[in-house]
N, C-alpha and C positions, 0 to 999 in steps of 0.2 A: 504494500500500500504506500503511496505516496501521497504525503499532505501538503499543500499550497492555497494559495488563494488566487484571484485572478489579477491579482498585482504582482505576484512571484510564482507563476507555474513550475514546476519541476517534469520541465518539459526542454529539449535539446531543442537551439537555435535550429528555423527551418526542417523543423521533424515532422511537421503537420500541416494535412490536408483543408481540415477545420476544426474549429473553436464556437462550443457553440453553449451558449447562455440562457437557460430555461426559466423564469420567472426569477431573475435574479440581476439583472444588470442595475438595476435601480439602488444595490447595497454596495453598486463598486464606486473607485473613485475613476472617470471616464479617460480621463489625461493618462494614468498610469497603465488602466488595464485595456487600454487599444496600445499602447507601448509595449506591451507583456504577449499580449495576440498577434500583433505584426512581429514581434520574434521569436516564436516559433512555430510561426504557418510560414512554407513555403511559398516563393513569387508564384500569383494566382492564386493562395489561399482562402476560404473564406470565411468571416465571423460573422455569426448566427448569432442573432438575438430573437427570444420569443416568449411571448406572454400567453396567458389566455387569463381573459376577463368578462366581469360582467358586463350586458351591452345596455348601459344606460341610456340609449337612443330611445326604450321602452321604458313610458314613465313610470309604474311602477319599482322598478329596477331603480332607477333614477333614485326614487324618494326612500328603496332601502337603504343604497348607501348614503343619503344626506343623513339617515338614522342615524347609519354603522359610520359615519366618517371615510373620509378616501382611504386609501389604504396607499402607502410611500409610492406604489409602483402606480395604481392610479393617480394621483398627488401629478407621476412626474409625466405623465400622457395629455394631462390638464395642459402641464407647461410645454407647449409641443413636442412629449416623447422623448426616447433616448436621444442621446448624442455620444458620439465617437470621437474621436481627434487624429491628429496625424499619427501613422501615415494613412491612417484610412482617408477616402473625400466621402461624398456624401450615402447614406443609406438609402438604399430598396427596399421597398417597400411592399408586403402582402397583406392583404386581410381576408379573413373566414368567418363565416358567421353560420354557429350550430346552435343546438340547446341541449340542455340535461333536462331528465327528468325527474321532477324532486317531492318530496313530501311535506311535508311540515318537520316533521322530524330531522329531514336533510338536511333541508333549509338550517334551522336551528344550529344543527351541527354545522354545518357549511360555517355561520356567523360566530359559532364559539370557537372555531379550529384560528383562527384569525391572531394574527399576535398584538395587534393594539386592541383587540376587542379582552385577550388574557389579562394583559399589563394593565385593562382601567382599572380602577376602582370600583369594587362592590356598586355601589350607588348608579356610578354609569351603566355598568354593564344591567340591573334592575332597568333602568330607565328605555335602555337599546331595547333588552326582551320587551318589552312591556307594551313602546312602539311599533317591534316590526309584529307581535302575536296580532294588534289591532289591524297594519297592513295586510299578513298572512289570512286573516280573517277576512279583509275586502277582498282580495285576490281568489278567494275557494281554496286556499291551503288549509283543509280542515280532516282531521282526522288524517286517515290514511290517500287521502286524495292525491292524486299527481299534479302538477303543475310543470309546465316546460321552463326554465330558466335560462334566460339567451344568453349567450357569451360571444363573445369576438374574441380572434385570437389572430394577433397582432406580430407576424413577421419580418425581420429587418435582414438586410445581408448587404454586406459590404466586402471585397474585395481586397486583396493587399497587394499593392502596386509591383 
């Protein structure tokens, strides 16, 4: 096992094909870790960035996370999305739009698996459940019922010169 981060891979200059980042670019520092990716992807290499989120385009959606608060990786989509630095130029761009199918139950879990919904405070997190049970309630998330939960899943690829 080798341990690193994506500001110090333990990975040989030019050893790789691609580099690819699964709901996580939003914890790195950009400047270092497109530094750390362009050495050691091979010329032609590529780094992969990808999310998948909820599609707050559906109000619903929308008004659970004004509940739940953005979550860092939404936070930074708000602010136009990731950013890379040299040597990359600019990202390409994909998007996917699917759904899950959820219960109330999911849901719930979905909201408590969340690491700013852990870290509140008692008080808040009462406050969140208490909110989205009301929304889940409008929506027909009742009992064992299904409900489709739309997500976008948001991928970048940039190229190393």
């Amino acid at each position: 096992m080798r341990l690193g981060s994506a500001e110090e891979l333990p990975l040989d200059d030019g050893s790789m094909d691609a580099v690819v980042f699964g709901q996580a670019w939003h914890w790195v520092e950009p400047g270092a870790a497109s530094r750390e990716a362009a050495r050691v992807l091979r010329p032609g290499g590529v780094l992969g960035l990808i999310w998948n989120l909820r599609d707050e385009h559906v109000d619903w959606v929308a008004r659970m996370t004004a509940v739940m608060h953005p979550s860092s990786a939404e936070a930074m989509f708000a602010d136009d999305g990731p950013r890379v630095a040299t040597p990359f130029g600019g990202l390409e761009r994909s998007r996917f739009r699917w759904t899950r199918s959820m219960s109330r139950a999911d849901l719930f879990a979905m909201v408590r698996s969340r690491s700013y919904i852990i870290t509140a405070a008692p008080e808040e997190r009462a406050r969140i459940e208490a909110e989205l049970s009301d929304l889940f309630d409008e929506i027909g998330a009742l009992g064992d019922a299904r409900i489709e939960l739309p997500y976008v899943t948001e991928a970048f690829r940039a190229t190393r010169p």
